[in-house]
Backbone as CSV, one residue per row, in Angstrom:
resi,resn,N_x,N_y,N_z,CA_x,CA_y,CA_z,C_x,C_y,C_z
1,UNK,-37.276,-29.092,-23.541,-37.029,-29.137,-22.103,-36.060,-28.029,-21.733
2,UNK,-36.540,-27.593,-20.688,-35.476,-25.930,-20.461,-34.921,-26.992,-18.678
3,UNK,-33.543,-26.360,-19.324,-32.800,-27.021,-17.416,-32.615,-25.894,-16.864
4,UNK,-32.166,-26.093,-15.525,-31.711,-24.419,-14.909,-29.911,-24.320,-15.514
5,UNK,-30.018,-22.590,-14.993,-28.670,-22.607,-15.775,-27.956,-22.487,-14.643
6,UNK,-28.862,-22.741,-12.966,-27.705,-22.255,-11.884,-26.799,-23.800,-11.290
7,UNK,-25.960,-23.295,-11.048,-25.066,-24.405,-10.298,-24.070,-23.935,-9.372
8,UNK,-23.695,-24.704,-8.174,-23.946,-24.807,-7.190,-22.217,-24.252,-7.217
9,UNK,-21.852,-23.693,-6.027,-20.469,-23.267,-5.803,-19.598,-24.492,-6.235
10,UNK,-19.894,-25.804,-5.542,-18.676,-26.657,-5.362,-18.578,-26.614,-7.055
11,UNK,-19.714,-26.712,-8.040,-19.237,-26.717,-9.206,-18.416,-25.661,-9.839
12,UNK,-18.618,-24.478,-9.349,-17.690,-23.812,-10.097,-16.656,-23.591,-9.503
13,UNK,-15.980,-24.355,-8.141,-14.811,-24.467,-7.654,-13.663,-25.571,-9.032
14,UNK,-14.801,-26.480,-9.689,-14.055,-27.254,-10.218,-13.502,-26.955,-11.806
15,UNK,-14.268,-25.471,-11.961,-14.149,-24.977,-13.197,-13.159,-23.928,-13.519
16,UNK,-12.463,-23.597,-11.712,-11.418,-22.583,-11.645,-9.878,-22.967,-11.860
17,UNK,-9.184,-22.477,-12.840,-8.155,-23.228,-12.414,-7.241,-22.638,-11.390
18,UNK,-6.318,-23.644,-11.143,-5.387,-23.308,-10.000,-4.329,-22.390,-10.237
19,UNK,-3.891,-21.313,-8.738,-2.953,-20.221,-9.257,-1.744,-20.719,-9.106
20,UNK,-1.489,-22.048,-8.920,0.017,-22.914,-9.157,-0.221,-23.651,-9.299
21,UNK,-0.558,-23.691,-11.110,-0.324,-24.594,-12.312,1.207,-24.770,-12.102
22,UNK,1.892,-25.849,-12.249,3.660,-25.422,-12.478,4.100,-24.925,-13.747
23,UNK,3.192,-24.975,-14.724,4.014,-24.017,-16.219,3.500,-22.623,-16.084
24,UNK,3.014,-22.486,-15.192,2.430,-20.799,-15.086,3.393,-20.117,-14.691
25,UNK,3.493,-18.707,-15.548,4.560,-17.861,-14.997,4.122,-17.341,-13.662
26,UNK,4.636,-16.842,-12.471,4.100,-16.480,-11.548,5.329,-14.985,-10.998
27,UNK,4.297,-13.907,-10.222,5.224,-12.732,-9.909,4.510,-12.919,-8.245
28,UNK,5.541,-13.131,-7.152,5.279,-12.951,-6.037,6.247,-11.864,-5.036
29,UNK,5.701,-11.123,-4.143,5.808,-10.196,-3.635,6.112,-10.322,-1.962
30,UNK,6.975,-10.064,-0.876,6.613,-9.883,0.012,7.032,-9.117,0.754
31,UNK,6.542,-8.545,2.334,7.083,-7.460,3.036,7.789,-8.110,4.269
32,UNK,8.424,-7.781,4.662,9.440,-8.474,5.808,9.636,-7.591,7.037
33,UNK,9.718,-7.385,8.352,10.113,-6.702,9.213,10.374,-7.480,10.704
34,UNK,11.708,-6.805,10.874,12.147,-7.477,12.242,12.669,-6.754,13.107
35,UNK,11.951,-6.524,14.491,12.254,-5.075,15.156,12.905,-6.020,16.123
36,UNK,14.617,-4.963,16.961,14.833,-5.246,17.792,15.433,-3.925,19.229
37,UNK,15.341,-4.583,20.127,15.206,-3.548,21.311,16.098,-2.847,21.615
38,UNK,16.765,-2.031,22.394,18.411,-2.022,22.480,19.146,-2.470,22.882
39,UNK,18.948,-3.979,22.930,19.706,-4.304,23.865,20.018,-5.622,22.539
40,UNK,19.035,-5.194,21.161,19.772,-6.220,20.475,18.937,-7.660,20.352
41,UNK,17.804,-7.836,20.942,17.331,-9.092,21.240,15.781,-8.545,20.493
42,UNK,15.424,-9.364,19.541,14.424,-9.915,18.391,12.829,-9.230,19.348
43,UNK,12.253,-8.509,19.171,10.853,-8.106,19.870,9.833,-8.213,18.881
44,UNK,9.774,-8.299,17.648,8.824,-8.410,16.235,9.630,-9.036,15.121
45,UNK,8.127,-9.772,14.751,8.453,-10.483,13.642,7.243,-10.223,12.686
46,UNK,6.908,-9.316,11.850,5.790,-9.547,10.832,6.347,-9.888,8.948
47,UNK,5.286,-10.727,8.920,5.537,-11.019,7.023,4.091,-10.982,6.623
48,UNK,4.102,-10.290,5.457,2.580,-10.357,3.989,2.819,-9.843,3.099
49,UNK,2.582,-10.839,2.301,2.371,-10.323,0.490,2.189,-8.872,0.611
50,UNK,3.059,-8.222,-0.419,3.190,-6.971,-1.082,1.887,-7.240,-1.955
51,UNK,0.900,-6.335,-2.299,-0.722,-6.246,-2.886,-0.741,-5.144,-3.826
52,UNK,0.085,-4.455,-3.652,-0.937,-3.034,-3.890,0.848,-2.393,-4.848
53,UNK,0.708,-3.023,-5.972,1.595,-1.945,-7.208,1.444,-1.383,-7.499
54,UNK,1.941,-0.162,-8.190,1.096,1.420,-8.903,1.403,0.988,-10.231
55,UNK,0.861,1.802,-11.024,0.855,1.784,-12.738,2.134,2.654,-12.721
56,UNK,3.404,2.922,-12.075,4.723,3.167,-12.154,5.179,2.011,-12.073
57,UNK,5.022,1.267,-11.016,6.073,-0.420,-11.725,5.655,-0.790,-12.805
58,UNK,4.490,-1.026,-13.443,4.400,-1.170,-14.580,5.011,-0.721,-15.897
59,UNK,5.404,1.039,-15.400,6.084,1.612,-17.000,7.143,1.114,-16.274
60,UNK,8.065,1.251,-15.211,9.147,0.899,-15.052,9.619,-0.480,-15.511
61,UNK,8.723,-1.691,-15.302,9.139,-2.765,-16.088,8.814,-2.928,-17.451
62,UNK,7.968,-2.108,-18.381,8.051,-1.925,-19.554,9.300,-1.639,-20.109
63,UNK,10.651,-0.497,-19.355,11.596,-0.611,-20.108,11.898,-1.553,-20.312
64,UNK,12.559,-2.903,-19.604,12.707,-3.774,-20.029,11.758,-4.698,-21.329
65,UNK,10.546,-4.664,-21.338,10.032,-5.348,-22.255,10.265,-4.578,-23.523
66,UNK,9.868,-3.486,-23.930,9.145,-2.934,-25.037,10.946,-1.861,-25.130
67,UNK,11.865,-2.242,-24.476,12.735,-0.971,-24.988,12.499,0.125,-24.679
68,UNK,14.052,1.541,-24.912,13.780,2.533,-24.409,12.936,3.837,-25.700
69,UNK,13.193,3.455,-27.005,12.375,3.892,-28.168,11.534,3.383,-29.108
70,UNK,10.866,4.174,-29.979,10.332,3.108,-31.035,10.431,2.531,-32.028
71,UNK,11.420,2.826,-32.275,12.093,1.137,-33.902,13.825,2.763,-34.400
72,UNK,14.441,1.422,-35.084,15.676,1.864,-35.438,16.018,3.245,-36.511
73,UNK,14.400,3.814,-36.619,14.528,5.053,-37.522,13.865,6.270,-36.681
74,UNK,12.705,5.757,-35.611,12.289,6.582,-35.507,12.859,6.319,-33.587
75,UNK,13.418,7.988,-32.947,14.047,8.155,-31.599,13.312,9.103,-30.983
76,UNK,12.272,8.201,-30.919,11.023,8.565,-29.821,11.033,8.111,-28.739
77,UNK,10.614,8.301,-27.480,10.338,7.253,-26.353,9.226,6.735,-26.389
78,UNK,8.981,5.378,-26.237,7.891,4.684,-26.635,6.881,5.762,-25.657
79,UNK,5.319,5.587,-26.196,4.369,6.630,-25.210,4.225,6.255,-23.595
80,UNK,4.497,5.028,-23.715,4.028,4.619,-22.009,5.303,5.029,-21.089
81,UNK,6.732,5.654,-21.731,7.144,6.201,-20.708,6.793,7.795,-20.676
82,UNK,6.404,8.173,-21.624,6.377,10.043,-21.657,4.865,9.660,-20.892
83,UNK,3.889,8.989,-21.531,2.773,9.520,-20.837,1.985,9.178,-19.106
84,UNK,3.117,8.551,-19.014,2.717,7.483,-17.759,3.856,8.102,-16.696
85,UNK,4.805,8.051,-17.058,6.376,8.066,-16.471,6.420,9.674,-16.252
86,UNK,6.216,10.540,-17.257,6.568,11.836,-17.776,7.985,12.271,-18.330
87,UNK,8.392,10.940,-18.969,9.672,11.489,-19.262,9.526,12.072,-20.954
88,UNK,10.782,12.583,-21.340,11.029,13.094,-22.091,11.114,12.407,-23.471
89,UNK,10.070,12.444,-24.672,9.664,11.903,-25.686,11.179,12.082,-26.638
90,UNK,12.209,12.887,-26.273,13.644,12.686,-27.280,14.563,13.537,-26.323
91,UNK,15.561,12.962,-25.891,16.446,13.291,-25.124,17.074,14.839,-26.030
92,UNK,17.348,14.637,-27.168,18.714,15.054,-28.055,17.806,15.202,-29.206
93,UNK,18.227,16.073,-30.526,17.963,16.161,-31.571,18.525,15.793,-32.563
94,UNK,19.513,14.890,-32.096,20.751,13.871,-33.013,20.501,13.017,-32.511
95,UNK,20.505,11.692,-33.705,20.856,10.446,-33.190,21.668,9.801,-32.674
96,UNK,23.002,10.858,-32.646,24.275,10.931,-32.174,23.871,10.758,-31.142
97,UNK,23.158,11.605,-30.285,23.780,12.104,-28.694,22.582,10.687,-28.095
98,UNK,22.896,10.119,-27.726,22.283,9.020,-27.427,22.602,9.064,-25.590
99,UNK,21.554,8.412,-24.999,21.271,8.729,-23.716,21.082,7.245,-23.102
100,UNK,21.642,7.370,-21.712,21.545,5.749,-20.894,20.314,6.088,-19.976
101,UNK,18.941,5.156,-19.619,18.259,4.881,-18.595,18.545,4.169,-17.933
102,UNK,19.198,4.659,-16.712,19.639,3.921,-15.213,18.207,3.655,-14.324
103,UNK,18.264,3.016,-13.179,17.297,2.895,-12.271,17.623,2.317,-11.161
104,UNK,17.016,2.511,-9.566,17.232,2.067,-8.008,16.252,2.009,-7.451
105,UNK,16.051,1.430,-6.673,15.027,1.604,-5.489,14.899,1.818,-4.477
106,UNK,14.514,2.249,-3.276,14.644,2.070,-1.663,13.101,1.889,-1.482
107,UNK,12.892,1.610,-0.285,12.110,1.594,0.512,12.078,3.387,1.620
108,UNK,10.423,3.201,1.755,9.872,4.342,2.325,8.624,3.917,3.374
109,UNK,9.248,4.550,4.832,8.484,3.862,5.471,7.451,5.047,6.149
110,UNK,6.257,5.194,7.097,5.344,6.435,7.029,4.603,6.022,8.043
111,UNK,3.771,6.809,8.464,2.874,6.293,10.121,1.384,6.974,9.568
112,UNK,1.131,7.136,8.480,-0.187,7.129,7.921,-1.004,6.004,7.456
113,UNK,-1.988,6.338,6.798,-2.899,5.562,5.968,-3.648,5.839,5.136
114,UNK,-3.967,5.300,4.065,-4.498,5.208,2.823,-5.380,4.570,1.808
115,UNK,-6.104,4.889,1.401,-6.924,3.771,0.428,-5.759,3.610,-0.533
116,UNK,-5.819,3.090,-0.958,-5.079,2.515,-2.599,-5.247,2.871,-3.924
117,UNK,-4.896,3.230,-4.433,-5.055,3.607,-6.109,-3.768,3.443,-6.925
118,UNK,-3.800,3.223,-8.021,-2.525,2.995,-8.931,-1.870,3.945,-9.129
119,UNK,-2.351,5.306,-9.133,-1.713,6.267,-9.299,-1.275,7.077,-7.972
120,UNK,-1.228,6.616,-7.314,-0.738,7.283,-5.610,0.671,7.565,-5.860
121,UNK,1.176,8.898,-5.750,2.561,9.342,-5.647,3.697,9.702,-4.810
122,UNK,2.748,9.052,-3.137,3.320,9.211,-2.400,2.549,8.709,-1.556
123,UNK,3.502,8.523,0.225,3.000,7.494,1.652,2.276,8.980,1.830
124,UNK,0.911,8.528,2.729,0.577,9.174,3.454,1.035,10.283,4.433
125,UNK,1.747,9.870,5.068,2.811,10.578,6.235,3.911,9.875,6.605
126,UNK,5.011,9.953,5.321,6.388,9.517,5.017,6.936,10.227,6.720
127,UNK,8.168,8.993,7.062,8.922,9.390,8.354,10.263,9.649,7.857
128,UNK,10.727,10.926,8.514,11.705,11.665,8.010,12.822,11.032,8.247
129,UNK,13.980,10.912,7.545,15.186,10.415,8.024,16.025,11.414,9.297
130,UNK,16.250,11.226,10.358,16.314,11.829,11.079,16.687,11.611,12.587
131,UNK,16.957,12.446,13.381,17.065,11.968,14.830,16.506,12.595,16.166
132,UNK,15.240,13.142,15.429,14.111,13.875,16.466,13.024,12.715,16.768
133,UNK,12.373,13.423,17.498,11.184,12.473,17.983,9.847,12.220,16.591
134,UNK,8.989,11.052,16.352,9.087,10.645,15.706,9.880,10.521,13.766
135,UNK,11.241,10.798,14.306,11.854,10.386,13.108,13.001,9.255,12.883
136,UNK,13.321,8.611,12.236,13.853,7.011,12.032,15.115,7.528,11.089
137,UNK,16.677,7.126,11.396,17.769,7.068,10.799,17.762,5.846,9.723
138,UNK,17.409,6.279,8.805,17.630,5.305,7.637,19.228,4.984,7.172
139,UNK,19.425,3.800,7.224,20.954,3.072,6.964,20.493,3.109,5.516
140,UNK,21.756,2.490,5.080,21.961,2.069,4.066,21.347,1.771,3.134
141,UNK,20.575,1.617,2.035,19.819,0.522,1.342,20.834,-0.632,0.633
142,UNK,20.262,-2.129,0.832,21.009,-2.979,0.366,19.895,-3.633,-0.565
143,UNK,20.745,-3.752,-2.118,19.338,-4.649,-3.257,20.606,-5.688,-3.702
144,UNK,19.738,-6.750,-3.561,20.934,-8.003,-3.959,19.659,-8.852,-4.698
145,UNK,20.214,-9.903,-5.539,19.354,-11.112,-5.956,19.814,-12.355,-5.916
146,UNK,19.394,-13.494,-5.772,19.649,-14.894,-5.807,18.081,-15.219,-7.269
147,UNK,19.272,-16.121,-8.123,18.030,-17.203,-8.778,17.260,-16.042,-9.139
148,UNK,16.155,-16.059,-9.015,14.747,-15.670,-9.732,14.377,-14.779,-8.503
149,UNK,15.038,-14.589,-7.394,14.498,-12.646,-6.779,14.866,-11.906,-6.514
150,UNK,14.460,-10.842,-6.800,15.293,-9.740,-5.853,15.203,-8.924,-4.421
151,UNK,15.998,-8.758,-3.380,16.032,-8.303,-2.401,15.885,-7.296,-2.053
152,UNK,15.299,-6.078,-1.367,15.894,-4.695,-1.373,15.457,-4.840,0.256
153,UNK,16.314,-4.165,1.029,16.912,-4.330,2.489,16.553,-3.105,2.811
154,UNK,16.266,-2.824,3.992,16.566,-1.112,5.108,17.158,-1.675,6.515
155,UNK,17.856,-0.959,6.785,17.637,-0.683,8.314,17.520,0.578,8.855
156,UNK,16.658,0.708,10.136,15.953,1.745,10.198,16.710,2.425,12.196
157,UNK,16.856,2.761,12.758,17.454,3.374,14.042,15.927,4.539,14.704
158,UNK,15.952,4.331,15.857,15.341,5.135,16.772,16.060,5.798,17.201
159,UNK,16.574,6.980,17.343,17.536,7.323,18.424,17.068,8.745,19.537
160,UNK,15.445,8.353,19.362,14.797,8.721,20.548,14.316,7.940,21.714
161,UNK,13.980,8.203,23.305,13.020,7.293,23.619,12.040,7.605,23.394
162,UNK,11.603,7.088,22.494,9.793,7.090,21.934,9.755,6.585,20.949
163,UNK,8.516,5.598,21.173,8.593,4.716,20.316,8.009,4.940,18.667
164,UNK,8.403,4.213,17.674,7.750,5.381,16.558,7.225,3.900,15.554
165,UNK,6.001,4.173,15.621,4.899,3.462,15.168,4.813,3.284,13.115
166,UNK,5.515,2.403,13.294,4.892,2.249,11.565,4.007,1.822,10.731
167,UNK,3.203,1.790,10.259,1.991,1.603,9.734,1.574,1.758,7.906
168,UNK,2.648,1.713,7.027,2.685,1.904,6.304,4.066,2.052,5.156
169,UNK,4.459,1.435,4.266,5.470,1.010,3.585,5.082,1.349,1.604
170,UNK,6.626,1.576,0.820,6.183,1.827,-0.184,7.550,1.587,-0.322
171,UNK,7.917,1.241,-1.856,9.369,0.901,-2.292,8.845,2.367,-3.859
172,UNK,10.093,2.913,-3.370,10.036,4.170,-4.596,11.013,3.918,-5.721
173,UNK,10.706,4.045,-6.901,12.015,4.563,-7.657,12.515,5.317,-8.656
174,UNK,13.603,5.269,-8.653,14.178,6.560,-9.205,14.687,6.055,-10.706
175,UNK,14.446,6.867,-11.057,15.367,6.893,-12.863,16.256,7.689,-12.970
176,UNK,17.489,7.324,-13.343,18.202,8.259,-14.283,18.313,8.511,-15.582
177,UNK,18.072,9.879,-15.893,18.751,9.774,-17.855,19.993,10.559,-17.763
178,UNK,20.927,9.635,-18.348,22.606,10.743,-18.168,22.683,10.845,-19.759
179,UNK,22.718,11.584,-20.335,23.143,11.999,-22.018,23.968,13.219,-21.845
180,UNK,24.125,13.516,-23.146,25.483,15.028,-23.734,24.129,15.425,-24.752
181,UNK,24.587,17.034,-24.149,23.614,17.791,-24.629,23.851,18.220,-26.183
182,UNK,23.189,19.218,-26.489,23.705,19.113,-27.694,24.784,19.612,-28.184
183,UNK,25.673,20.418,-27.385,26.878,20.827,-27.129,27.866,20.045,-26.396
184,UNK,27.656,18.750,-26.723,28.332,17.520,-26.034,28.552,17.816,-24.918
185,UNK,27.831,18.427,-23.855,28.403,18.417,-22.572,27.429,17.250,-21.876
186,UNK,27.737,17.065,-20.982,27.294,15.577,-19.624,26.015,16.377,-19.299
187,UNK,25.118,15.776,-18.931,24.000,15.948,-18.204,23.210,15.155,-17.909
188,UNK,22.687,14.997,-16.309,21.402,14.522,-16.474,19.947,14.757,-16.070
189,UNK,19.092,14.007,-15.737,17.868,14.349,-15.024,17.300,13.399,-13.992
190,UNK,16.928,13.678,-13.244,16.145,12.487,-12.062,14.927,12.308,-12.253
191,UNK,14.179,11.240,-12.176,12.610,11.012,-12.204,12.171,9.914,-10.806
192,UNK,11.528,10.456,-9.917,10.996,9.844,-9.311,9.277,9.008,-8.745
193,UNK,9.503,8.198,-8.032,8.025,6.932,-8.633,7.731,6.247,-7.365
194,UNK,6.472,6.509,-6.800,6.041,5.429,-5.615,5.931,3.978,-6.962
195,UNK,6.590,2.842,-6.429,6.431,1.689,-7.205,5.571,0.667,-6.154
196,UNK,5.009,0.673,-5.540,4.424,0.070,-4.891,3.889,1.077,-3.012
197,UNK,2.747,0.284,-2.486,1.868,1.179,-1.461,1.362,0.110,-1.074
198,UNK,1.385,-0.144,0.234,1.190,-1.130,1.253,0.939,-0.691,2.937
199,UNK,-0.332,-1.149,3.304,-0.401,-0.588,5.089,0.237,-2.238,5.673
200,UNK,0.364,-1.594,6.950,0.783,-3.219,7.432,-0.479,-4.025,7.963
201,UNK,-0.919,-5.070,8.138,-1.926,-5.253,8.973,-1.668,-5.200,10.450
202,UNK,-0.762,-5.113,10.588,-0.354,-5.345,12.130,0.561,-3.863,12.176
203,UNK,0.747,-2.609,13.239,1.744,-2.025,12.918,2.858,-2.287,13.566
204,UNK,4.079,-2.407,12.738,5.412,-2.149,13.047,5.861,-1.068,14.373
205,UNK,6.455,-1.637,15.230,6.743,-0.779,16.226,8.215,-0.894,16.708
206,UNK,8.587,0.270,16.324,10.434,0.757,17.157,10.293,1.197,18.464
207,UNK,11.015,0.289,19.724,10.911,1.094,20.748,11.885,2.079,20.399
208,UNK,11.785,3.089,21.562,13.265,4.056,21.830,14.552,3.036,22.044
209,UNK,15.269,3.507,21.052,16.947,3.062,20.928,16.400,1.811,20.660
210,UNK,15.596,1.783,19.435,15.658,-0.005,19.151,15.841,0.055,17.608
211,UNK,15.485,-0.440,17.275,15.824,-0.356,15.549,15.516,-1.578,14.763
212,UNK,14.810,-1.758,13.379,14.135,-2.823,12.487,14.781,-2.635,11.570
213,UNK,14.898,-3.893,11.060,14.961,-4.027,9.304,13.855,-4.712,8.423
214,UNK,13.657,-3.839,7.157,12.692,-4.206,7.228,13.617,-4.432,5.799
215,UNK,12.489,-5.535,4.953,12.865,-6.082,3.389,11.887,-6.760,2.602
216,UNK,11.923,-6.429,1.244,10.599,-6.385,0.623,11.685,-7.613,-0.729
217,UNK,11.124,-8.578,-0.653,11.453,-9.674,-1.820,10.203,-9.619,-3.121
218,UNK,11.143,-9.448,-4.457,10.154,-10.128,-5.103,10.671,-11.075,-5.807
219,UNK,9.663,-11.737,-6.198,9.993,-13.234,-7.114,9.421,-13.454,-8.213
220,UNK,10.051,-14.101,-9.029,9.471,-14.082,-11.013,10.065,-15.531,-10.611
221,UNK,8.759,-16.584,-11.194,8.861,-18.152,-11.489,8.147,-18.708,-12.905
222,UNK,8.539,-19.645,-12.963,8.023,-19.687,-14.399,8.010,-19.782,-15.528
């Protein structure tokens, strides 16, 4: 006897499991923005899941997993940061001169658009820090964590009248390597990384003399 082998959606609804199991580790993402007018009073409110990571957060959170070399004889950089990252496969030619990997992030905000790919190295049409017409005074960056997330903050200034349309967001980051060369002197190098690429569905809008903050949370549970 031959049966069919098809079956019906609701059955394979019951064969999926759920994406909050509670022993499941889980990584959640989101984008935050809150525009207000000049006068100070709340005009936008948008929130959605962060989607779209590049294969740079990935080597970037590899340092943490896998370390910054490959075992206690050999002072290589493991391959996924030289070949992914482009950093430098041996700082030093002594085991002496030993080197620290620092790292930061900000946010980057842009009035373009884009398909998506993992390897994207940049916003479409990044908005300049600035105080011409469409350009946005970037404050401060603030990264804080509570528990299991971390925060990273902007605030952003118009200080044109005209309003300047956002449509597009990316959190970048930067590496440092600070080591002593081989003449023991200080040095270092910068490496920079779109770590994530996101359009808004809705766009973000600054009137003239108004100003948003915008903030991107992520969360590790689990």
């Amino acid at each position: 006897m031959v049966t069919s082998d098809l079956i019906s959606e609701e059955d394979v609804a019951k064969l999926i499991m759920s994406d909050d199991l509670p022993d499941k580790p889980t990584f959640k993402a989101y984008i935050e923005a809150k525009v207000y007018d000049k006068e100070g009073h709340i005009i936008q409110y948008h929130r959605q899941p962060m989607r779209s990571l590049t294969q740079y957060f990935l080597g970037l959170m590899a340092v943490l997993v896998i370390g910054t070399y490959q075992g206690p004889t050999t002072y290589q950089a493991q391959n996924i940061f030289v070949n992914l990252l482009g950093l430098p496969s041996q700082q030093g030619s002594s085991q002496n001169n030993s080197a620290n990997i620092l790292w930061d992030w900000s946010i980057q905000l842009g009035s373009g658009t884009q398909t998506f790919s993992p390897s994207l190295t940049s916003l479409a049409a990044p908005i300049t820090n600035g105080t011409a017409q469409g350009q946005l005074i970037y404050g401060t960056e603030s990264v804080s964590y509570a528990g299991s997330s971390i925060y990273i903050s902007l605030q952003v200034t118009n200080a044109t009248s005209t309003a300047v349309t956002i449509t597009e967001i990316g959190l970048q980051g930067t590496i440092y390597i600070q080591y002593y060369s081989a003449a023991y002197t200080y040095a270092n190098k910068t490496y920079n990384f779109l770590l994530s690429y996101d359009t808004f569905s809705t766009a973000i809008v600054v009137p003239g003399y108004g100003m948003a903050v915008f903030q991107i949370t992520l969360s590790f549970t689990g």
